[in-house]
C-alpha positions as CSV (number, residue, x, y, z in Angstrom):
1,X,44.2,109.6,-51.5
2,X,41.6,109.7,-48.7
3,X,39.3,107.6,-46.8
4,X,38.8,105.2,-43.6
5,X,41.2,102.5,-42.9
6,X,41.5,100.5,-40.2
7,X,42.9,97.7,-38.4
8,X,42.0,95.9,-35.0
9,X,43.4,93.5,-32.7
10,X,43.4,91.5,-29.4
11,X,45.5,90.2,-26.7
12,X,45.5,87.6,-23.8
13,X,47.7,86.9,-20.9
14,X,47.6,84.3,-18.5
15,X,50.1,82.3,-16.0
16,X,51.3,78.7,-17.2
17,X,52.5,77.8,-13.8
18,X,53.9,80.0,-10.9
19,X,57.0,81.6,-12.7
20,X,55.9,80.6,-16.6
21,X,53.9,83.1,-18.3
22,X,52.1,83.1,-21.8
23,X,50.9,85.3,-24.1
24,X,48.5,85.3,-27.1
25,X,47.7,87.3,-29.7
26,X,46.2,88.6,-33.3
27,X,45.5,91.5,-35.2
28,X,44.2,92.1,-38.9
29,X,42.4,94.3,-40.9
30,X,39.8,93.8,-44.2
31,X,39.9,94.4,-47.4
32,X,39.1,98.2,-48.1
33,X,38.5,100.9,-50.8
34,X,40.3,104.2,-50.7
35,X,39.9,106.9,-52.9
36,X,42.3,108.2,-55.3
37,X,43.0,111.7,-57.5
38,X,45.3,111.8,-59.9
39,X,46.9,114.6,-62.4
40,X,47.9,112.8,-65.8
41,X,50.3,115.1,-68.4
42,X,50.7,113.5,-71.5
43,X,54.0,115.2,-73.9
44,X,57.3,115.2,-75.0
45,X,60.2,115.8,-72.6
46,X,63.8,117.0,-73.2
47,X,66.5,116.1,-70.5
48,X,68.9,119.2,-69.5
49,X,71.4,118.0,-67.2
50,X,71.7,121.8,-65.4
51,X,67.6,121.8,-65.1
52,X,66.7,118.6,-65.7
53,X,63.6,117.8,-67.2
54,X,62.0,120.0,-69.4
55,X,58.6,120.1,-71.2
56,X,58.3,120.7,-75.0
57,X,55.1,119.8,-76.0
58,X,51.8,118.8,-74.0
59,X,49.5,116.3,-75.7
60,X,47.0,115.7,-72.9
61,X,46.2,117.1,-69.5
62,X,43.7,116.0,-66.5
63,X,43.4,117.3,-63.3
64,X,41.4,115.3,-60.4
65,X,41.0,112.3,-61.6
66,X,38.8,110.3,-59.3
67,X,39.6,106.5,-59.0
68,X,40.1,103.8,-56.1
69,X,42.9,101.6,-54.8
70,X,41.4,98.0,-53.0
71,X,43.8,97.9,-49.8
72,X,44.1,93.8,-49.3
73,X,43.1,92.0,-46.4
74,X,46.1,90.9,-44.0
75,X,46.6,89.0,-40.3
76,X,49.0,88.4,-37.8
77,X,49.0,86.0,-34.9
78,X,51.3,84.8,-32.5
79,X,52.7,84.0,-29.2
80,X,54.9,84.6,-26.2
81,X,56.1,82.7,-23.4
82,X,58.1,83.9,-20.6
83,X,59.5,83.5,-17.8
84,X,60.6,86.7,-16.0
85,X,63.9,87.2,-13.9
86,X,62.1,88.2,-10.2
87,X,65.8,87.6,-8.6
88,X,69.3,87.8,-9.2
89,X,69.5,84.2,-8.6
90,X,67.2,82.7,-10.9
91,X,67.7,83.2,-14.8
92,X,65.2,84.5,-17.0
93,X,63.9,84.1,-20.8
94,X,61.2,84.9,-23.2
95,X,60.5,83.3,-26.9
96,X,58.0,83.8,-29.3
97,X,56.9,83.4,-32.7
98,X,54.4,85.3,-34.9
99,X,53.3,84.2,-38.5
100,X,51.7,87.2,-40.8
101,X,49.8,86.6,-44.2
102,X,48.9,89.4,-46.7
103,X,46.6,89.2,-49.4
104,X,48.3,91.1,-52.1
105,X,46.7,88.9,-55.1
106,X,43.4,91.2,-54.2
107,X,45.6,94.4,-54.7
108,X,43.6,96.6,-57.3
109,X,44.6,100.5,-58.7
110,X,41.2,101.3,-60.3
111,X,40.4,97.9,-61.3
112,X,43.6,96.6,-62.2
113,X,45.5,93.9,-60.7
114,X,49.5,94.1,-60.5
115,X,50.6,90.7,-61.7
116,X,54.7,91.8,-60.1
117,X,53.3,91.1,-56.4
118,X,52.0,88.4,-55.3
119,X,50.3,87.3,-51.7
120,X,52.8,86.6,-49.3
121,X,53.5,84.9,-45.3
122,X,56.6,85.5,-43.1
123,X,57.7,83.7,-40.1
124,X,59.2,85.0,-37.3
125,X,60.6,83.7,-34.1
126,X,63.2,84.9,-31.4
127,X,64.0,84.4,-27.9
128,X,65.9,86.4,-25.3
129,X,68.1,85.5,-22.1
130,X,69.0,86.8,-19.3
131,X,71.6,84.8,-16.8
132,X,71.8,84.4,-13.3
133,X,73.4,87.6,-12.4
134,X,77.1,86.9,-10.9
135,X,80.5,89.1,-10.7
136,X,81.1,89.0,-14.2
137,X,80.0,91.8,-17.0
138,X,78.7,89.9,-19.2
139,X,75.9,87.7,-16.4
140,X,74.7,91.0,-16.3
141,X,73.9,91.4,-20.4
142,X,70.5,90.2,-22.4
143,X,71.1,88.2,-25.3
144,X,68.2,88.0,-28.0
145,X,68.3,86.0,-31.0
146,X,66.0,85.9,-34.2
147,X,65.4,84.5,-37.2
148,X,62.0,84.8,-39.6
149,X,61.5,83.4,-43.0
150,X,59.2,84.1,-45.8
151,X,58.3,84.4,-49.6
152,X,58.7,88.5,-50.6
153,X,55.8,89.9,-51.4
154,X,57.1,91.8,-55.1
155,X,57.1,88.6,-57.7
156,X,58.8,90.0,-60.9
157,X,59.1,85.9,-62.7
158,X,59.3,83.5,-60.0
159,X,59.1,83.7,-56.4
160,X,62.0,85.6,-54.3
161,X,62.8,83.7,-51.3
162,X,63.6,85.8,-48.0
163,X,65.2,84.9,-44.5
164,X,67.0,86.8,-42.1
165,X,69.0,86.5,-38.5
166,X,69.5,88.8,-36.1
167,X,71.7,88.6,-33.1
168,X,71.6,91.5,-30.2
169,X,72.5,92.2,-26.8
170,X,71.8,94.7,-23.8
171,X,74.5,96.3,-22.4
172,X,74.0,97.8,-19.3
173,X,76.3,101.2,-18.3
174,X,77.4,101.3,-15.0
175,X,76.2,104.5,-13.2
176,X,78.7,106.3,-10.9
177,X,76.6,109.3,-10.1
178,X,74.9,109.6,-6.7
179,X,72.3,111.6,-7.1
180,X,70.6,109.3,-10.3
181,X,71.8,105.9,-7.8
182,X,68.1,105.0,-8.9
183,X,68.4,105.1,-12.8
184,X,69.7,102.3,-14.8
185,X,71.1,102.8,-18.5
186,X,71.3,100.2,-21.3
187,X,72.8,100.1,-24.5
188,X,70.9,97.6,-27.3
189,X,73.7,96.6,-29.6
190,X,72.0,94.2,-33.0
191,X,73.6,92.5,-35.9
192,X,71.5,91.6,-38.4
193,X,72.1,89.5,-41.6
194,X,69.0,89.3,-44.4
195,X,69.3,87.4,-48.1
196,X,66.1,88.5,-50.0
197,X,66.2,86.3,-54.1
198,X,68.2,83.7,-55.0
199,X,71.3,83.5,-57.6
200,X,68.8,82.2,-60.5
201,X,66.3,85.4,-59.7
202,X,67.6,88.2,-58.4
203,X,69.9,88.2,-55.0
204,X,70.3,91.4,-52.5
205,X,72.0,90.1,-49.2
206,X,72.3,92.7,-46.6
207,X,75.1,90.9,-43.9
208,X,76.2,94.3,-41.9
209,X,73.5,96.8,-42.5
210,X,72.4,97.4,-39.0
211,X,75.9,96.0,-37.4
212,X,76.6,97.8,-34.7
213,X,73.5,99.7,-34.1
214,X,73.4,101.7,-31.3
215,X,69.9,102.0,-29.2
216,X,70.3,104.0,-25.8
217,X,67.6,103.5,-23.0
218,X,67.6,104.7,-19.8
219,X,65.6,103.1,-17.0
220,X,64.4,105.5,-14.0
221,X,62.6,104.3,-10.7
222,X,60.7,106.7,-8.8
């Protein structure tokens, strides 16, 4: 498969009021062509469980066969507004939302449409906290919460509904060496929780996948 493809986007910040910030944003790309070669083998095949597959007789054979896939057009937009913690004595928070459309009902593989996807939109939104910093641990943590929504995109007789939540925290390591006094570590700690069909359709839920995943960062100030 080769050829161009390509995407742009834009974004805009600007100050609500003394402490409030907002952002804006979108991105997107066309619809585009990309070419294609394929190899075809046409035949008979006998399964051998120490080799697996194995030919035993070849009907048809073409190498390099040109063709095109039509990439569909797709967007996403959205917002942020935030309002930073500049002190330990003032809380801070952030929430956004983005929306995202994908035109998969132009999807083409040399000509022909696949009728098991569909076009699709998903929802998102989250928000995260941080508390006025006191004594305690956890007035020291970020809390983040999420939640997006949305039709899938593979549509195999009716439509498969799709929502998720996510809950996470930062937890920041205390650092008892004196020669990296300047360095802060955190810790991102998510649990996530995702349903994708229903009981009528088809239903995959996914409720401790990413529990307890473990993202490491280290902050240094020079």
């Amino acid at each position: 498969m080769g050829g161009a493809y390509f995407d742009a986007g834009m974004q805009y910040h600007f100050r609500l009021s003394k402490k409030v910030y907002m952002g804006v944003g979108a991105y997107g790309n066309v619809k585009q062509k990309l070419n294609t070669k394929k190899d075809y083998t046409t035949g008979t095949y006998i399964y051998n469980e120490n080799v697996g597959y194995q030919p035993i007789d070849t009907v048809a054979f073409s190498k390099n066969v040109k063709g095109t896939i039509a990439y569909p057009s797709g967007f996403t937009a959205g917002f942020i507004i935030q309002k930073p913690q500049e002190t330990i004595k003032e809380a801070g928070w952030l929430v956004g939302m983005d929306y995202t459309r994908n035109n998969w009902d132009d999807y083409r593989v040399d000509g022909v449409k696949d009728n098991l996807i569909k076009s699709d939109w998903q929802l998102k939104m989250g928000a995260e906290f941080h508390p006025i910093r006191k004594n305690s641990y956890f007035s020291n943590v970020t809390y983040r919460v999420g939640f997006h929504t949305g039709p899938d995109y593979v549509y195999p007789k009716k439509e498969l509904p799709s929502y998720g939540l996510s809950f996470g925290m930062g937890l920041p390591v205390a650092n008892y060496s004196p020669q990296a006094k300047y360095q802060r570590t955190l810790i991102n700690l998510a649990l996530e929780y995702v349903k994708r069909g229903n009981d009528k359709i088809y239903s995959e839920r996914k409720s401790v996948q990413n529990f307890g995943r473990l993202c490491p960062h280290r902050f240094v100030v020079w």
